[in-house]
C-alpha positions as CSV (number, residue, x, y, z in Angstrom):
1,X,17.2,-18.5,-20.2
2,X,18.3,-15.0,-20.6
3,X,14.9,-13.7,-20.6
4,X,14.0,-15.6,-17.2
5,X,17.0,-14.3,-15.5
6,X,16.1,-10.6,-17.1
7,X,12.8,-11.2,-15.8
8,X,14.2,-12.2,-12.1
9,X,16.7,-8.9,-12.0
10,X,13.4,-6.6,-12.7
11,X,11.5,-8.5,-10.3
12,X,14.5,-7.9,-7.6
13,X,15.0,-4.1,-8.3
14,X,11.5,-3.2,-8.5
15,X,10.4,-5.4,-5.3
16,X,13.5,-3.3,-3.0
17,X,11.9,0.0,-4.7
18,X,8.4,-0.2,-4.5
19,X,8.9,-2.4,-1.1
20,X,10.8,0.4,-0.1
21,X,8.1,3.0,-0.8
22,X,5.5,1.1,0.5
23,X,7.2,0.9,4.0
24,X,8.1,4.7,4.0
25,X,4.8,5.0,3.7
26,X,3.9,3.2,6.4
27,X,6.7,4.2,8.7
28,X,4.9,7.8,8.2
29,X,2.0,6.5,9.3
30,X,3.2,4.8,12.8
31,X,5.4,7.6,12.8
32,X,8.4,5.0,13.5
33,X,11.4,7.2,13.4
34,X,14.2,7.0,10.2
35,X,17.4,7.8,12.5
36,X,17.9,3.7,11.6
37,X,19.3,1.3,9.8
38,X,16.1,0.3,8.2
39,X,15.2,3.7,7.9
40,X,18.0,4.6,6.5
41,X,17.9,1.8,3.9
42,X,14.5,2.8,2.5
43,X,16.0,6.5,2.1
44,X,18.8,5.1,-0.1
45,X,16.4,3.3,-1.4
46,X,13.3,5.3,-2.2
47,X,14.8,8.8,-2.2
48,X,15.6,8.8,-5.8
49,X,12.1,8.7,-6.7
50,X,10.0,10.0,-3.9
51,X,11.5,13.6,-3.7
52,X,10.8,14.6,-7.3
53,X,7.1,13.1,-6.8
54,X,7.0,15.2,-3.7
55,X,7.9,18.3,-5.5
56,X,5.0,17.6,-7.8
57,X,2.7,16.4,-4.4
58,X,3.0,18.1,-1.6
59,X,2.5,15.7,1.1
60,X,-0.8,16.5,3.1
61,X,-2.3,14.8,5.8
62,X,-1.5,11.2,7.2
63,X,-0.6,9.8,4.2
64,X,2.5,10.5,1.7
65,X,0.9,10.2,-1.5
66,X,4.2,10.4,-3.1
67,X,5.2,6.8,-1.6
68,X,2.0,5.5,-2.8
69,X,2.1,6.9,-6.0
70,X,6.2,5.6,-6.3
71,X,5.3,2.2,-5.7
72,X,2.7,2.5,-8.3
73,X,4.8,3.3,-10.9
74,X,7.5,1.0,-10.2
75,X,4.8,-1.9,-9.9
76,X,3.5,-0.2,-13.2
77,X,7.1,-0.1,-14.7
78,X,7.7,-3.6,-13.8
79,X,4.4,-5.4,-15.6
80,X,5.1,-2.6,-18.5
81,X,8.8,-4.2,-19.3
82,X,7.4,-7.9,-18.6
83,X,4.5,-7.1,-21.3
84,X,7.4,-5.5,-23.9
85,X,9.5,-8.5,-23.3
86,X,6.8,-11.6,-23.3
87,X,5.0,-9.8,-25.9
88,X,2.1,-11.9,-24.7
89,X,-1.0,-9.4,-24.2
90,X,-2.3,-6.7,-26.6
91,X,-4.4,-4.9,-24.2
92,X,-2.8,-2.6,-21.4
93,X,-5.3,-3.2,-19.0
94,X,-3.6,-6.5,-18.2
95,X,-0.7,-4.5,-17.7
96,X,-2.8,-2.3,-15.3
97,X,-4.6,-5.2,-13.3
98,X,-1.5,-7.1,-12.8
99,X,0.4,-3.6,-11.7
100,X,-2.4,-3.4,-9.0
101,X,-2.5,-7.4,-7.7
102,X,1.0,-7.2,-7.9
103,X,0.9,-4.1,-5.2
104,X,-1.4,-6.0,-3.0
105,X,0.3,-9.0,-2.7
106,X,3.5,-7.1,-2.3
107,X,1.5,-5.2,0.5
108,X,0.7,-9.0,2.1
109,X,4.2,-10.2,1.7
110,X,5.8,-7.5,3.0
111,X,3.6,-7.9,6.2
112,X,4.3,-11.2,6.4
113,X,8.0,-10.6,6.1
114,X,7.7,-7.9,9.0
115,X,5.8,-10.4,10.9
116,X,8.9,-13.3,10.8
117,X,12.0,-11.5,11.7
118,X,9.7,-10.2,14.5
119,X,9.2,-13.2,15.4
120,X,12.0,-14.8,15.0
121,X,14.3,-11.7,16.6
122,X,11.8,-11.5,19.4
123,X,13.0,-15.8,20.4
124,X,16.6,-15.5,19.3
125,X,17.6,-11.5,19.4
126,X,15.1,-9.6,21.5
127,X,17.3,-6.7,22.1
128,X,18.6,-5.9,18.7
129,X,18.6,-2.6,17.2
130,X,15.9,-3.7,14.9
131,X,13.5,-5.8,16.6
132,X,12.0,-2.3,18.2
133,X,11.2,-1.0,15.2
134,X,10.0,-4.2,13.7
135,X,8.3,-4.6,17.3
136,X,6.3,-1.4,16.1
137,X,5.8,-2.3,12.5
138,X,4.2,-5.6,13.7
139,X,2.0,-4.0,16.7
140,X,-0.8,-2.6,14.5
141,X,-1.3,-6.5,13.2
142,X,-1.1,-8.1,16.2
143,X,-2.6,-5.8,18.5
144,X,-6.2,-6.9,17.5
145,X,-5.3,-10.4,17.6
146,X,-3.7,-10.3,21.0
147,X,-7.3,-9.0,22.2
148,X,-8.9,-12.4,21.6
149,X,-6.2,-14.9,21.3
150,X,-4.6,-15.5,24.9
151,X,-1.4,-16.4,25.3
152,X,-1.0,-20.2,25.8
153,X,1.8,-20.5,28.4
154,X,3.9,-17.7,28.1
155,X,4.0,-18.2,24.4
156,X,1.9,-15.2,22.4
157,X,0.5,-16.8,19.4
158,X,-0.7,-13.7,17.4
159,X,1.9,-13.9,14.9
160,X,1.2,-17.3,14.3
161,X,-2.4,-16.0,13.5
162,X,-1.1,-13.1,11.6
163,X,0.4,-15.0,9.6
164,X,-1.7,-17.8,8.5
165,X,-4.5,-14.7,7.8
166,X,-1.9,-13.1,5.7
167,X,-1.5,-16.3,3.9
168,X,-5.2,-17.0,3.5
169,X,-5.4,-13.2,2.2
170,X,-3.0,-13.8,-0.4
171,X,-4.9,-17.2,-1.6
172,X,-8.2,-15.2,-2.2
173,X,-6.2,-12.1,-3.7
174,X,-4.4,-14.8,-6.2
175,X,-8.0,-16.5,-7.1
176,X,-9.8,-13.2,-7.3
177,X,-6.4,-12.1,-9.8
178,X,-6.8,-15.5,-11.6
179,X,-10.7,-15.0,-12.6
180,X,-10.7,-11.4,-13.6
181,X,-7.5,-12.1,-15.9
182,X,-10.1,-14.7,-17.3
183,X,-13.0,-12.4,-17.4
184,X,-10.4,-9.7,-19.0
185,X,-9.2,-12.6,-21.3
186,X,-13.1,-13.6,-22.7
187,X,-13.7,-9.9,-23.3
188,X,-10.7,-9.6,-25.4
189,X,-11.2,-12.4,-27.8
């Protein structure tokens, strides 16, 4: 019991940190201002560990390798102290493919996330603070979608698309996980 509610605390802290460096990340890159409350909150979040990364790479370009490389390690971190704790694997390229699905689906999740307080602000709060910026967060999704799916009444149903995609995308990524753990499983033995 304590090991499962140890397990859960890591999985909490290191979900708000690398979340939060994955969506500075992609904040950059929509250039969606930080002068926010969500913006704010992945500062508080993510500053910690993204300025001293920065000070070692010096952001270039369109993308902040420092966020990338901060959710990485926290992901890393995370499947690091589950290994120490289950004691279950002996080969740290476990630890390395599960860092690296964990990422993705965190990547998934945390569009899907974006996708239904959108939504749901967009039918029940349309003019809060937030739902612009989540309005802008969920535009590079939907915009394709909204291209080919018309609206049916005046209901838009790209988010309802988004989402089931997103959900299909995380069933492959979780079967493609579940046979290269068993290919990396066969090898080891």
């Amino acid at each position: 019991m304590l090991q499962q509610i140890l397990e859960f605390l890591l999985e909490v802290a290191s979900g708000l940190v690398a979340g939060a460096c994955l969506l500075r990340l992609y904040m950059q890159l929509l250039r969606v201002p930080f002068g926010n409350a969500v913006g704010q909150l992945v500062f508080a979040l993510s500053d910690w560990l993204i300025l001293p990364l920065r000070r070692a790479i010096r952001p270039g370009g369109k993308l902040d390798a420092s966020c990338l490389l901060g959710a990485v390690l926290v992901q890393l971190a995370y499947y690091l102290l589950l290994w120490l704790l289950g004691g279950a694997a002996d080969n740290f390229a476990l630890v390395l493919l599960l860092a690296v699905f964990g990422l993705l689906r965190m990547v998934l999740t945390g569009f899907i996330g974006i996708l239904l307080i959108h939504a749901i602000l967009s039918w029940v709060q349309p003019h809060a603070p937030v739902a612009a910026i989540l309005a802008r967060l969920s535009e590079p999704l939907l915009r394709p979608l909204r291209r080919v799916i018309p609206l049916v009444g005046s209901v838009d149903l790209s988010p309802l698309v988004a989402l089931i995609a997103l959900q299909v995308l995380l069933i492959v990524l979780a079967n493609v996980q579940f046979n290269l753990l068993g290919m990396l499983g066969m090898l080891v033995r």
